[in-house]
C-alpha positions as CSV (number, residue, x, y, z in Angstrom):
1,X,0.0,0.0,0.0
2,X,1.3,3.5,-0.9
3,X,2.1,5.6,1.8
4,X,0.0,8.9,2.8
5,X,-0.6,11.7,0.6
6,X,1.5,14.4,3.4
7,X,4.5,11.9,3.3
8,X,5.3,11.7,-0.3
9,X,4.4,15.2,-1.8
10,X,8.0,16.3,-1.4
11,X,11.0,15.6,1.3
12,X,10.9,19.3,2.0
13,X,7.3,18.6,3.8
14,X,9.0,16.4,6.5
15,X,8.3,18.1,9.5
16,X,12.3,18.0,10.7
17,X,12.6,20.9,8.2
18,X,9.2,23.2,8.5
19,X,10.6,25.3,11.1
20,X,13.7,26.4,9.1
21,X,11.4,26.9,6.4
22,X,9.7,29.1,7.8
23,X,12.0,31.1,9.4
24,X,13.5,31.5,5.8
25,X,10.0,32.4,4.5
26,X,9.7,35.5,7.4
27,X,13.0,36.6,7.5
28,X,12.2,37.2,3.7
29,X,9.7,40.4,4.6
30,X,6.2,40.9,4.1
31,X,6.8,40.2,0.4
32,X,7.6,36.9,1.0
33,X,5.4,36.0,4.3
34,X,2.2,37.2,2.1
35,X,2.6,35.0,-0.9
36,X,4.9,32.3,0.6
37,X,4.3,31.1,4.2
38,X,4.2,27.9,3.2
39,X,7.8,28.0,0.6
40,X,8.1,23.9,1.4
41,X,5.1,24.1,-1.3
42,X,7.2,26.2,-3.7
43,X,9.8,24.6,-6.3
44,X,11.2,27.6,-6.4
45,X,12.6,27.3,-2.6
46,X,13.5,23.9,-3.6
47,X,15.3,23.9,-6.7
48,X,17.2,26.9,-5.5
49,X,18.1,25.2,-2.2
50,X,19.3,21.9,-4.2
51,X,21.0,23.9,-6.9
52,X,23.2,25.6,-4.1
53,X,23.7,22.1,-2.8
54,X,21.7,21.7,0.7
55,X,22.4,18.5,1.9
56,X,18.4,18.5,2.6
57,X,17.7,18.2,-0.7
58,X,19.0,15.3,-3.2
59,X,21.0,16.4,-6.3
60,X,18.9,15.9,-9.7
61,X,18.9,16.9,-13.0
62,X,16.0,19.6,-13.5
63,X,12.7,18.2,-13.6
64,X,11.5,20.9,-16.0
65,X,11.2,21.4,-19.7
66,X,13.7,23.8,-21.3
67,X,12.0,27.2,-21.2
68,X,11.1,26.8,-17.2
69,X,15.5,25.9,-17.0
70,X,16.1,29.0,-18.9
71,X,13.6,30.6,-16.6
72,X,14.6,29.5,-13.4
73,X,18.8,29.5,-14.2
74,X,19.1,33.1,-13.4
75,X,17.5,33.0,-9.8
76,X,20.4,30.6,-9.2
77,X,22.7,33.5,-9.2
78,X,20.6,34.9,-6.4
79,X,22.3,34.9,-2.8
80,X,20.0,32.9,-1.2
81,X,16.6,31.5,-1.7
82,X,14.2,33.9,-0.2
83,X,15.3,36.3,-2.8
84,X,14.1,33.8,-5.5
85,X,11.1,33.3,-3.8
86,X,10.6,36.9,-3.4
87,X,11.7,37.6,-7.1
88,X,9.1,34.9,-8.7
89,X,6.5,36.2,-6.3
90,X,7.0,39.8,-8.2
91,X,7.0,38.3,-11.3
92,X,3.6,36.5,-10.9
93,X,1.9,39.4,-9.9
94,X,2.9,41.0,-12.8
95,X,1.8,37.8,-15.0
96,X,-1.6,37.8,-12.9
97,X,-1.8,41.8,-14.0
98,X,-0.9,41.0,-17.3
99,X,-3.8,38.6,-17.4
100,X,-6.5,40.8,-15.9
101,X,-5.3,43.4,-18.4
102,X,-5.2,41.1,-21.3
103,X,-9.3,39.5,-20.7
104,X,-10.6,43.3,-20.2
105,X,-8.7,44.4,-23.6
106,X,-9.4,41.8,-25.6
107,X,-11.3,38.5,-24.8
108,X,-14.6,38.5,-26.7
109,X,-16.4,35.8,-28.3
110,X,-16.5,34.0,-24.9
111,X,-19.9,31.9,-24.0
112,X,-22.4,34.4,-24.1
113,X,-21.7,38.0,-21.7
114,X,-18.8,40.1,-20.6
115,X,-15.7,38.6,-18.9
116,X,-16.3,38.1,-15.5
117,X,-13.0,39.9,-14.3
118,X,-14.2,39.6,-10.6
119,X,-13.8,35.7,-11.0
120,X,-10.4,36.1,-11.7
121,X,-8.8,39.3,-10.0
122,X,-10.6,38.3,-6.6
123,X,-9.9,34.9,-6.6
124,X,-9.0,33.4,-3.2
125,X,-7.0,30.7,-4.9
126,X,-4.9,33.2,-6.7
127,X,-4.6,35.1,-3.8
128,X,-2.6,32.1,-2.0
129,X,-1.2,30.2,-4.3
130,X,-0.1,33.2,-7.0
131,X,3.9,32.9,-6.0
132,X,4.2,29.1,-5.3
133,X,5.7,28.4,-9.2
134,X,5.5,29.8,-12.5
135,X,2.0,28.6,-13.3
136,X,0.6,32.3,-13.4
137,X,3.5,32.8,-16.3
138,X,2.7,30.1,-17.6
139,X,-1.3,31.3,-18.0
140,X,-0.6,34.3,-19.8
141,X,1.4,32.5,-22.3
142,X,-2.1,30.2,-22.6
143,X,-4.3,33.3,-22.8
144,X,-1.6,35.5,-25.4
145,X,-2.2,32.1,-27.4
146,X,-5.5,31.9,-27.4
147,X,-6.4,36.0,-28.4
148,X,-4.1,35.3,-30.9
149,X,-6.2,32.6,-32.6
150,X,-9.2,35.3,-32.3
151,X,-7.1,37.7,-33.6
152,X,-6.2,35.4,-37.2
153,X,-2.7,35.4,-36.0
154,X,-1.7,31.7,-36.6
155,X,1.7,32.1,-36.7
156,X,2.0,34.1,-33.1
157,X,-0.6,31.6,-31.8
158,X,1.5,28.7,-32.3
159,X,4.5,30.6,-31.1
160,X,3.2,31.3,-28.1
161,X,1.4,27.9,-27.3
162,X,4.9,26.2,-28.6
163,X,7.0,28.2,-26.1
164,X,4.2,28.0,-23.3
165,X,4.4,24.0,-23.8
166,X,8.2,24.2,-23.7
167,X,7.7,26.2,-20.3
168,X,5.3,23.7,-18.5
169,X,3.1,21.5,-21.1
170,X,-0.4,22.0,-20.3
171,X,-0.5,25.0,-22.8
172,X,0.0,22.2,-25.7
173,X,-3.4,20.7,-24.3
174,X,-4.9,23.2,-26.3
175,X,-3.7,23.1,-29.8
176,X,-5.8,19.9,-31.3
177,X,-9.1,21.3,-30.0
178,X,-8.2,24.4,-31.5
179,X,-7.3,23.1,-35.2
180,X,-11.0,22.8,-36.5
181,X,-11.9,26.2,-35.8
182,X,-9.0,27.4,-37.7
183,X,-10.5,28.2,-41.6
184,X,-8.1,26.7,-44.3
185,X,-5.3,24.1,-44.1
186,X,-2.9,27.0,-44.4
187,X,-3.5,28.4,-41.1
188,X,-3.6,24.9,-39.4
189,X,0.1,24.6,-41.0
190,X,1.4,28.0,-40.1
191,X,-0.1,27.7,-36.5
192,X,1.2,24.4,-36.1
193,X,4.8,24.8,-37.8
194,X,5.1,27.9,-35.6
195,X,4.8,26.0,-32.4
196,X,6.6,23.2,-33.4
197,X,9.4,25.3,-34.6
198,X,9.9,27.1,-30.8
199,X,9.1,23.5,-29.3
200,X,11.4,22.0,-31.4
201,X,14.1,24.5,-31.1
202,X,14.0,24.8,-27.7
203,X,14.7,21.2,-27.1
204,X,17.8,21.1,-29.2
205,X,19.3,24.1,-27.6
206,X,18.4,21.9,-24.2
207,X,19.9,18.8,-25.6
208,X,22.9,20.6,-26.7
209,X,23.2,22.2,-23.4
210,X,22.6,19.8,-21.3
211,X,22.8,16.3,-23.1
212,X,22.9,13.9,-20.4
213,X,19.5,15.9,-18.6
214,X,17.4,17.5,-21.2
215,X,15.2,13.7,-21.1
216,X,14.8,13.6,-17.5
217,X,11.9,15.6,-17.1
218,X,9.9,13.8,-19.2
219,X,11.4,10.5,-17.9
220,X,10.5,11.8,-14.2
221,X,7.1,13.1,-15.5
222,X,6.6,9.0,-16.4
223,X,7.8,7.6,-13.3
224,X,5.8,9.7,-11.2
225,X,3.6,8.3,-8.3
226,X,2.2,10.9,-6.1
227,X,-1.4,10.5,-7.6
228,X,-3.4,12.0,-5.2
229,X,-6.0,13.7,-5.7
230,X,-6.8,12.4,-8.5
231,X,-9.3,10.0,-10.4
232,X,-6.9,7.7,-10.3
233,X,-5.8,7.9,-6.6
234,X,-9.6,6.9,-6.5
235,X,-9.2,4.2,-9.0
236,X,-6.9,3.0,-6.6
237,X,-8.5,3.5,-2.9
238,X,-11.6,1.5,-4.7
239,X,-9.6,-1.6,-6.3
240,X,-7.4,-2.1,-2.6
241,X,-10.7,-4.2,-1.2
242,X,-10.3,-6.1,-4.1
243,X,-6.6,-7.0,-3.4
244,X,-5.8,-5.3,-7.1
245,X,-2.8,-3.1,-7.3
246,X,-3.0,-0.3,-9.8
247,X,0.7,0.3,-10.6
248,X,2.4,3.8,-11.1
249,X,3.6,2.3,-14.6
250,X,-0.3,1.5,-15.4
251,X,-1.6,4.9,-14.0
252,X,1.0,6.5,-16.3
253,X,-0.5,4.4,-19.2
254,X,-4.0,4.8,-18.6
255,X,-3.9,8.7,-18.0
256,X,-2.2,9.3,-21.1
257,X,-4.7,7.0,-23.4
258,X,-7.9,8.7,-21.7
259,X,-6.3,11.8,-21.7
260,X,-5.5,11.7,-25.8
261,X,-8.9,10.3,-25.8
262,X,-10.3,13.0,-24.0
263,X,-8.1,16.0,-26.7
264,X,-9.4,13.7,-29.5
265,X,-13.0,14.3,-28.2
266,X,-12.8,18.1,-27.5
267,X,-11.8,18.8,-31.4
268,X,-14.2,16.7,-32.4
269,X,-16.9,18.7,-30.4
270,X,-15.2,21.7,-32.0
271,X,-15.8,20.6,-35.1
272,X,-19.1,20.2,-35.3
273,X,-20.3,22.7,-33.0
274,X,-18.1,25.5,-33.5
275,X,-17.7,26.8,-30.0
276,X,-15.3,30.0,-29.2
277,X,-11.5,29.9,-28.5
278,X,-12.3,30.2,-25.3
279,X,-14.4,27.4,-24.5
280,X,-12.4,25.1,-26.3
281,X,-9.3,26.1,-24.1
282,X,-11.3,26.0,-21.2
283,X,-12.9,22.0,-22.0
284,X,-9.4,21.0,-22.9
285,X,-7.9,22.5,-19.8
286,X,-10.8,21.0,-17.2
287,X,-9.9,17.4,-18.9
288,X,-6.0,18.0,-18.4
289,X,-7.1,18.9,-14.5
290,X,-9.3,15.9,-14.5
291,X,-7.6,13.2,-16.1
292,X,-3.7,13.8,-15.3
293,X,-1.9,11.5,-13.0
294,X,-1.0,14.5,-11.0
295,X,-3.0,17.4,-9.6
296,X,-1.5,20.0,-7.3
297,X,-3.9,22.8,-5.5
298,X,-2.2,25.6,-7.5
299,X,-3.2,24.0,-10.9
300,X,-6.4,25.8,-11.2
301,X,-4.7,28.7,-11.5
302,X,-4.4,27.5,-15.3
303,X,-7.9,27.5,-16.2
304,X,-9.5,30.2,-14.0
305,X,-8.1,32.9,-16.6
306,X,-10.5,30.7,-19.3
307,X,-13.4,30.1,-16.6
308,X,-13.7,34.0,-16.1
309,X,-13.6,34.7,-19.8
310,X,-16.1,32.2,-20.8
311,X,-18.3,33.7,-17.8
312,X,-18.9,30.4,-16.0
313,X,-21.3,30.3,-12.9
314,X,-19.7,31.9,-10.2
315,X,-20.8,29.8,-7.2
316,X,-18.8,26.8,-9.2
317,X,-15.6,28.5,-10.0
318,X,-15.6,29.8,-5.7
319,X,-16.6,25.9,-4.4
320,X,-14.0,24.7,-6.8
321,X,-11.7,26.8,-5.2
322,X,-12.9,26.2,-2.0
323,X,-11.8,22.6,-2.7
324,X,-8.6,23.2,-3.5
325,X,-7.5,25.4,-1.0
326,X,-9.1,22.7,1.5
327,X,-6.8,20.9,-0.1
328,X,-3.7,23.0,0.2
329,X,-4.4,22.7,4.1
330,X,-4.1,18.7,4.2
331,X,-0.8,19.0,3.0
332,X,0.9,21.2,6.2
333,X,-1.7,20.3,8.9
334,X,-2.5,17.4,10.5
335,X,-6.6,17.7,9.1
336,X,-7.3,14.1,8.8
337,X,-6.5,12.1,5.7
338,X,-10.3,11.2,4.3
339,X,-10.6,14.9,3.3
340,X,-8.3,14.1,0.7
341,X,-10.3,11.4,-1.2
342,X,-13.1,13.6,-0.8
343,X,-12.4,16.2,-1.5
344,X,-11.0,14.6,-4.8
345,X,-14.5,13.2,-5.6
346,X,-16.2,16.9,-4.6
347,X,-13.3,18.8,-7.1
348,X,-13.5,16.6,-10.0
349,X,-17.6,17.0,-9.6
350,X,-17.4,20.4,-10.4
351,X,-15.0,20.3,-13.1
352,X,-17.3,17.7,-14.5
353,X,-20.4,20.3,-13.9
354,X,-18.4,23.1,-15.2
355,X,-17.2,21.2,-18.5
356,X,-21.0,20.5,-19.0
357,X,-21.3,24.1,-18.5
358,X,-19.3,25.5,-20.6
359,X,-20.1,22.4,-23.2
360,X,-23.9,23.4,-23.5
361,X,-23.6,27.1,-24.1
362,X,-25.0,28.4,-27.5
363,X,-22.5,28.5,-29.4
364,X,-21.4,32.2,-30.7
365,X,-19.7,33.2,-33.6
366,X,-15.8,33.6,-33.4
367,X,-15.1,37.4,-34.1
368,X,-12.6,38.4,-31.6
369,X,-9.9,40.9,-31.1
370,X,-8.4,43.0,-34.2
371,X,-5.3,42.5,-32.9
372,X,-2.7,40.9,-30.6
């Protein structure tokens, strides 16, 4: 039986080192105690920490694609870790500004109403878990992606979707559903040789770089096992009665299968139906959360830009985020473990509800912005 969900999250939750942790998280500042009390949950604290050679942490090769290495390399120069913290924290506000600026400029064509900004800039979630990595970065490449297809720039699309899946992947989750809304197989070719150009080229310059590492992180991304919190942590609590064992090596198999599945199903829907941009980014996204062998809390920070925009129902988007940040709190404090399966059950509910959601809008032509 696997162990429980606190204990394998990430050696820097062992309670021998929350105390130091902390310390380094206060004697940051305000800047760092407000975004980051918990920096345990933070790779940023982490990869800093390891890269400087703590003996808490074991040396690795980077677990991140090539654009998050070029990202994160210069914090390494930093003289100590709370100033990366503090430094990414800055930068995420500015990425979380960046979005809010972005939806009230140009995102039109959503499902039916104005943007609902408030979703978005008063989001609790965001709120907390804004500085923990580079997902908020990482959103406002998605988003840039998107108002580019609305804006009938291919070419920039793809760039932008390219470098955002050479940053983190999920933005890639988008580009299949997207291809049957594009008119003519030129623009399918130019948005997809654009992203495959910066995808590409990225990974060779990492390969060159770095030839014995530039692998890993998809290698470590396969031989992952901390499942929880998701459908198939639940696969497994409901097969141990049974005596069956559902492998990581199996998990990693089945996720990716109903996962392409899942992509193959969303373009197919766009197809026919013809939804926005938006909506397609936003189904494609809620089956990434839903169907990936790993969900961390600060995930929903990728789709709540597309949930706002699409103008989802509010009291979904808050309980959603009301599960996560539950969530968040069974990792540092001793709430007891069943809130994690059901909390699962509750989260992926509402994704579920909200898919449906955003699935049986009327469907709205796809004028968008003039320009990107």
């Amino acid at each position: 039986m696997r162990n429980n969900a606190i204990s394998r999250m990430a050696p820097s939750l062992e309670p021998s080192l929350r105390r130091p942790l902390f310390e380094t998280a206060f004697r940051g500042g305000l800047g760092v105690g407000l975004y980051l009390a918990f920096p345990a949950f933070s790779d940023v604290y982490r990869l800093w920490e390891r890269s400087a050679g703590n003996p808490r942490f074991a040396a690795s090769a980077f677990e991140y694609p090539p654009i998050s290495a070029l990202y994160f390399w210069p914090m390494t120069f930093l003289p100590s870790s709370r100033w990366a913290v503090l430094i990414n924290g800055v930068i995420m506000v500015a990425a979380a500004v960046a979005i809010t600026w972005v939806l009230a400029r140009w995102a039109t064509g959503g499902a039916g109403g104005p943007v609902d900004l408030r979703m978005w800039i008063a989001s609790p979630a965001l709120m907390l878990l804004l500085a923990v990595n580079w997902d908020v970065l990482v959103g406002l490449i998605a988003v840039l992606g998107v108002v580019a297809l609305y804006a009938r720039r291919e070419a920039i699309s793809g760039w932008w979707l390219g470098l955002g899946t050479a940053f983190k992947v999920f933005p890639g989750i988008i580009v299949l559903p997207a291809l049957p809304l594009l008119e003519g197989w030129r623009r399918r070719i130019m948005f997809l040789l654009a992203g495959g150009a910066v995808l590409g080229l990225s990974y060779a310059l990492y390969a060159w770089l770095k030839p014995d590492e530039w692998l890993f992180h998809l290698e470590f991304a396969s031989q992952r096992t901390d499942f929880d919190l998701t459908v198939w942590d639940l696969l497994d609590r409901a097969s141990r009665p049974f005596g069956a064992n559902v492998s990581p090596g199996l998990v990693n198999s089945m996720s990716t299968a109903v996962l392409v599945v899942a992509v193959a199903l969303t373009a197919v829907w766009a197809h026919l139906t013809k939804p926005s941009f938006a909506r397609v980014a936003t189904v494609a996204l809620i089956a990434l959360l839903v169907l990936n062998k790993v969900f961390k809390p600060q995930y929903v920070l990728w789709v709540l830009p597309f949930l706002s925009w699409v103008s989802a129902t509010g009291w979904k988007v808050r309980t959603l985020e009301a599960v996560v940040l539950l969530q968040f709190a069974a990792i540092y404090f001793p709430l007891p473990q069943a809130i994690l399966p059901l909390s699962t059950i509750f989260g992926i509910t509402v994704f579920c509800l909200l898919a449906y959601e955003v699935i049986r809008a009327p469907s709205k032509h796809l004028a968008g912005p003039s320009a990107v």
